[in-house]
C-alpha positions as CSV (number, residue, x, y, z in Angstrom):
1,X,17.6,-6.3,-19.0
2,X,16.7,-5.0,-22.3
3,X,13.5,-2.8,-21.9
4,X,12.6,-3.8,-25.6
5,X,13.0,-7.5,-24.7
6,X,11.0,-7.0,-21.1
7,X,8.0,-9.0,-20.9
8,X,4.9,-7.8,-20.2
9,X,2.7,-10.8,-20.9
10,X,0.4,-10.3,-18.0
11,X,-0.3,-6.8,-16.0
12,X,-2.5,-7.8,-13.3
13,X,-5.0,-5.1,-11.4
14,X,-3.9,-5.3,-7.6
15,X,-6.3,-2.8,-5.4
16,X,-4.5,-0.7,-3.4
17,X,-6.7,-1.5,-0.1
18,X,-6.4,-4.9,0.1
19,X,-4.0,-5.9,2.5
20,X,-3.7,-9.7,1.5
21,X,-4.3,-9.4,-2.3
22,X,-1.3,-6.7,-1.8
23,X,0.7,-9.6,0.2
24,X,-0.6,-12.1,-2.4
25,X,0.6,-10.8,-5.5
26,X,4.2,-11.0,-4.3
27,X,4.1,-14.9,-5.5
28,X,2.6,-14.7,-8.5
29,X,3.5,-15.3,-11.9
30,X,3.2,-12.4,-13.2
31,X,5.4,-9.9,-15.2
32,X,3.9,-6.5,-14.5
33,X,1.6,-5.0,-10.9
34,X,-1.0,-2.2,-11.5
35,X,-1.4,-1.1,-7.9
36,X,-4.5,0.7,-8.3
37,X,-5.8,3.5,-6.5
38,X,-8.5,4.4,-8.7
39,X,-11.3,2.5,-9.7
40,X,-10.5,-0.4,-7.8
41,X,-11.1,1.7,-4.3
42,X,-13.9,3.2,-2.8
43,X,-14.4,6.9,-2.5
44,X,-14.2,6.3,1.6
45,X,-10.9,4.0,1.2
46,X,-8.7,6.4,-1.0
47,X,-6.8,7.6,2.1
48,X,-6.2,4.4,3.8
49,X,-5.5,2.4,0.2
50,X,-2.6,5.3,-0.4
51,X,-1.4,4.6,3.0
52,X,-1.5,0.6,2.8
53,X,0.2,0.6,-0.5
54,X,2.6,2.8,0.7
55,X,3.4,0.3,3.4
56,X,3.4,-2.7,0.8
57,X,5.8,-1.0,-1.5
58,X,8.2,0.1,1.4
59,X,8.5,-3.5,2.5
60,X,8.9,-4.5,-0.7
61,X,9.4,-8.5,-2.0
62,X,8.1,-7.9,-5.6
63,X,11.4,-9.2,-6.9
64,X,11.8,-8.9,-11.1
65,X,7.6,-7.7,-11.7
66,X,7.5,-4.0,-13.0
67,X,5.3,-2.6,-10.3
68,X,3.0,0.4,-11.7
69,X,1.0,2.5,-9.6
70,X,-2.1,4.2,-11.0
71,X,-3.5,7.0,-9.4
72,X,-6.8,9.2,-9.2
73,X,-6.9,11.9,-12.5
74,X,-6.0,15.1,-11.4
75,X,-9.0,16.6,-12.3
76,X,-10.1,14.5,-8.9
77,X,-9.6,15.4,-5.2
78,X,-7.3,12.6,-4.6
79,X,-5.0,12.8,-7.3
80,X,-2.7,15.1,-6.4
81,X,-2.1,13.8,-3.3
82,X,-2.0,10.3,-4.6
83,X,1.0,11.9,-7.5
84,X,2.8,13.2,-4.7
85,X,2.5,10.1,-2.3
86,X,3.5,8.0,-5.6
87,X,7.1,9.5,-5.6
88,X,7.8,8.9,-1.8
89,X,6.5,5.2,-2.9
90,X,9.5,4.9,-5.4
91,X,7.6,2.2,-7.9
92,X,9.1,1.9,-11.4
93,X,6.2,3.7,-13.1
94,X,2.8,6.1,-12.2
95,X,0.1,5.4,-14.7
96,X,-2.1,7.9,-14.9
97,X,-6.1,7.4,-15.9
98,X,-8.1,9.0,-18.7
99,X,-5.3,10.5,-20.2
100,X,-6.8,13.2,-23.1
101,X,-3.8,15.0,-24.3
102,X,0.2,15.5,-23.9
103,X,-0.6,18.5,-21.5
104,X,-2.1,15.7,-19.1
105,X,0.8,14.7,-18.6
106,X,2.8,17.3,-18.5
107,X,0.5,18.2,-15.4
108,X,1.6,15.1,-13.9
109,X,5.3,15.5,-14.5
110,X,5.3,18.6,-12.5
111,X,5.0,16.8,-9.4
112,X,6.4,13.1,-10.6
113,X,9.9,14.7,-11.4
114,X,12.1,11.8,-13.5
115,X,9.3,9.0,-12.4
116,X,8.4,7.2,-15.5
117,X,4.9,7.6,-17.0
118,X,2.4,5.3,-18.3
119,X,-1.2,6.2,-19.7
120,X,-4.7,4.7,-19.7
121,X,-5.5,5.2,-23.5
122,X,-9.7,5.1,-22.7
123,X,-11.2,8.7,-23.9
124,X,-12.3,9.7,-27.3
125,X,-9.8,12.6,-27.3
126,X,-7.0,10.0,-26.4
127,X,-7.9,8.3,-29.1
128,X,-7.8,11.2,-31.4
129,X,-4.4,12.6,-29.8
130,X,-2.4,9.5,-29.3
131,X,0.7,10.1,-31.2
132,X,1.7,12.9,-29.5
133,X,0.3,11.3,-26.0
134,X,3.4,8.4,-27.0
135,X,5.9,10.9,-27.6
136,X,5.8,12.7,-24.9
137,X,9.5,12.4,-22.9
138,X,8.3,11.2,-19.7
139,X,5.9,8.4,-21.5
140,X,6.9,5.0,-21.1
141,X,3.9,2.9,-22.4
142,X,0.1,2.7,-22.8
143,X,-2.4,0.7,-21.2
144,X,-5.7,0.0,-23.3
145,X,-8.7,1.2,-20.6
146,X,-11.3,-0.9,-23.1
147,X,-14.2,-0.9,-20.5
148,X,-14.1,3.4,-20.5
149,X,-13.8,4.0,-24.2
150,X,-16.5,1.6,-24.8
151,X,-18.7,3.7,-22.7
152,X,-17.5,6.4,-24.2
153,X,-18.3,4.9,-27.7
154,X,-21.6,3.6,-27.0
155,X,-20.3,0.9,-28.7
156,X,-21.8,-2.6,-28.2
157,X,-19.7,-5.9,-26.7
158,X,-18.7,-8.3,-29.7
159,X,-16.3,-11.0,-29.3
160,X,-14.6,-10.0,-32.2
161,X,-14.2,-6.1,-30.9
162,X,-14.8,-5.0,-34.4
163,X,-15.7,-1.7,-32.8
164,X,-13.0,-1.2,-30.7
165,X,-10.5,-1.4,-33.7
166,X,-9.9,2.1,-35.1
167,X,-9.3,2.7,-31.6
168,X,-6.9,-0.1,-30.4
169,X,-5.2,0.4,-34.1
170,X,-4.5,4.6,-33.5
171,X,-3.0,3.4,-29.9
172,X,-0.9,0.8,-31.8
173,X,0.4,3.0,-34.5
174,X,1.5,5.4,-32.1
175,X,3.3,3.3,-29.7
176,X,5.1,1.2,-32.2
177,X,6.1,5.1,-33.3
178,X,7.5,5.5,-30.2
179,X,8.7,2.6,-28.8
180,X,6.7,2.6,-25.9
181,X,4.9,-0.8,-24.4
182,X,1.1,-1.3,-24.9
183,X,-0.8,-3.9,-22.8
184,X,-4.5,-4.7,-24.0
185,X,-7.5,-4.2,-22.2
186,X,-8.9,-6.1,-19.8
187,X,-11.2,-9.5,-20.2
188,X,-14.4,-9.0,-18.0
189,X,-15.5,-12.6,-18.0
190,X,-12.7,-13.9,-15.9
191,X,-14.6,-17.1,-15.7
192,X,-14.7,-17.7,-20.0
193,X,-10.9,-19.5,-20.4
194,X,-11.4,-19.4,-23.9
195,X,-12.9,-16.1,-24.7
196,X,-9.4,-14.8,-22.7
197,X,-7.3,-17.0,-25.0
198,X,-9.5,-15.9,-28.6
199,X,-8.8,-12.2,-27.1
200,X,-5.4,-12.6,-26.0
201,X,-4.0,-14.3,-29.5
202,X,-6.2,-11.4,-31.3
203,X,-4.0,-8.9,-29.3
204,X,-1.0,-10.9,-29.3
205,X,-1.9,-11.1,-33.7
206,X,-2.2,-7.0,-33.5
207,X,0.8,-6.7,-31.8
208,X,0.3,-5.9,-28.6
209,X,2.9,-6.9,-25.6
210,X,0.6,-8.3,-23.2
211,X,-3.1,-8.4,-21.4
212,X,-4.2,-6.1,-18.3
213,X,-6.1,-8.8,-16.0
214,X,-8.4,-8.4,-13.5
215,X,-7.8,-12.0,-11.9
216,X,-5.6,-14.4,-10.6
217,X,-7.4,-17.0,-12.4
218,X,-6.2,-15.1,-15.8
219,X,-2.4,-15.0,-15.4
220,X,-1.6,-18.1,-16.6
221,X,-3.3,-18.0,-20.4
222,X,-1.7,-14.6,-21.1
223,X,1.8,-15.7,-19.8
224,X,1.2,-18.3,-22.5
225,X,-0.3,-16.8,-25.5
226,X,2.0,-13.3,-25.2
227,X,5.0,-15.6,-24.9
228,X,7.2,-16.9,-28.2
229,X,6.0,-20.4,-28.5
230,X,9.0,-23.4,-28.8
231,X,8.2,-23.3,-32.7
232,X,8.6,-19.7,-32.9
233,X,12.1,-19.6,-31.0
234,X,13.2,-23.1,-33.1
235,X,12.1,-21.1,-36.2
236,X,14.1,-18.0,-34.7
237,X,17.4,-19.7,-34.1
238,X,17.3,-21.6,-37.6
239,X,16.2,-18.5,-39.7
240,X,19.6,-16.7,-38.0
241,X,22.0,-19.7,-38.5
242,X,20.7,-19.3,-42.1
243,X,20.9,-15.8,-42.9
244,X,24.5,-16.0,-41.1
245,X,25.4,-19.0,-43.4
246,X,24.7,-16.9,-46.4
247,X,25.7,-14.1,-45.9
248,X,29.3,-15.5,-44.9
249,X,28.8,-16.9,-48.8
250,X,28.2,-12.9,-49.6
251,X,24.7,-13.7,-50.6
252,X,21.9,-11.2,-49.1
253,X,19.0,-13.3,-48.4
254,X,18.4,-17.2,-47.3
255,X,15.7,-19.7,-47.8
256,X,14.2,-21.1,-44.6
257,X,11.0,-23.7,-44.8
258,X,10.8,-22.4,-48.2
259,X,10.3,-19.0,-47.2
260,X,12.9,-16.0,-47.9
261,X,14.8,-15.0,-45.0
262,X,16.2,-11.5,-45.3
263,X,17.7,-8.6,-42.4
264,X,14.4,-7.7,-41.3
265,X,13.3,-11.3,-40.5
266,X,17.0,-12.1,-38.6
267,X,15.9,-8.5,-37.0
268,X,12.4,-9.8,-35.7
269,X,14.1,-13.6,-34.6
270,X,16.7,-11.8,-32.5
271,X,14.0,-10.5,-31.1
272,X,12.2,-13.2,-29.9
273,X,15.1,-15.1,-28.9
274,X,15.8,-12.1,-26.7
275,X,12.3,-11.8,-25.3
276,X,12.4,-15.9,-24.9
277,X,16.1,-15.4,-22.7
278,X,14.3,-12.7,-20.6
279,X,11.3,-14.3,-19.2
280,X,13.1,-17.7,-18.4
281,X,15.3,-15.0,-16.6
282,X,12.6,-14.2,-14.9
283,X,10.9,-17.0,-14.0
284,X,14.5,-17.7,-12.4
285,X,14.1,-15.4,-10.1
């Protein structure tokens, strides 16, 4: 599958400990696991939650969803073990928490070898060093740790996360740089339906590739709302018929629902119809 046409409309927090969310999650509908071993386990479970995902991993039954393991900083007591643990676990990427600088990473790569490399974008200094987190060699995408950086900020909750912009913009800038994924933050009230859509579509709007959910109850919305709607992939496949028609009539541009159609517009609908062909591939599967 193309990696640039890989969905990753919903990234869902599994913990690590739990035995039967672990055995759950291989039926859901979702495109991308964050097997957590961080935040999502106690300080007296780390042990036994590296140990039970190990298991869960080994026996496998995933199928197509990316499965992403995050694991303890290694500024913390657990994290090196969890790195090292992480490549016997052979998932498709280790995401790495609070992740400040390029030399973080680094760190990491010492012990991950070839494993690919994702980072929670949730410190100040990530913030202010996020170009050269995304083109780091080993880094494969970032994952918006909103909850953190808000602390960090001292900034207060609005629906419209006005202060969480210069932030979620830098992270943005850099990975669209890069071309390496970004997944939003997380929606805390996994109760509010429609505060996850408003969010979602205002991610989806920045261009973002998908949600981080904490929830079950969540999956649904963001498959929906990060996926190209039947209008866009209708508009898609008419804007390149177009732009095919004319320039077989060696004109440059074409006119689509009164709008110009030129390269860059085929470039984005080829798009779409790719990322459209991959997630009915694998909802196949």
């Amino acid at each position: 599958m193309d990696m640039r046409a890989r969905p990753y409309r919903s990234v869902l927090y599994i913990p690590g400990s739990k035995t039967r969310a672990l055995d759950k999650a291989r039926g859901m509908a979702v495109d991308a696991i964050i097997f957590d071993l961080e935040d999502a386990v106690s300080v007296e479970e780390k042990a036994n939650a590296r140990a039970t995902l190990a298991a869960a991993l080994s026996e496998g039954g995933y199928g197509p969803r990316m499965r992403i393991v995050r694991i303890n900083g290694l500024d913390t007591e657990w994290g090196h073990q969890d790195a090292r643990a992480v490549v016997e676990m052979r998932p498709d990427a280790v995401l790495l928490p609070k992740v400040n600088s390029a030399d973080d990473l680094d760190a990491l790569a010492e012990i991950t070898g070839d494993l690919p490399i994702w980072a929670m974008m949730e410190t100040p200094q990530g913030m202010l060093r996020a170009e050269e987190i995304a083109a780091h060699p080993k880094l494969a995408g970032f994952v918006m740790g909103t909850n953190d950086l808000a602390k960090d900020l001292q900034c207060r909750f609005r629906a419209d996360r006005l202060p969480l912009m210069a932030s979620l913009g830098l992270c943005l800038l850099a990975a669209k740089a890069h071309g390496v994924v970004i997944v939003d933050g997380v929606y805390n009230a996994f109760k509010d339906d429609d505060g996850l859509r408003s969010e979602c579509q205002q991610g989806r709007d920045m261009g973002m590739d998908g949600k981080t959910l904490i929830h079950p109850a969540q999956v649904a919305i963001a498959n929906e709302v990060f996926a190209p709607s039947g209008e866009d992939i209708d508009l898609a496949g008419r804007q390149i018929a177009a732009f095919e028609e004319a320039e077989a009539k060696g004109q440059g541009v074409a006119v689509v629902d009164g709008r110009i159609v030129e390269n860059l517009h085929v470039a984005t609908a080829r798009e779409i119809l790719a990322k459209a062909e991959a997630i009915a591939a694998l909802s196949s599967e």
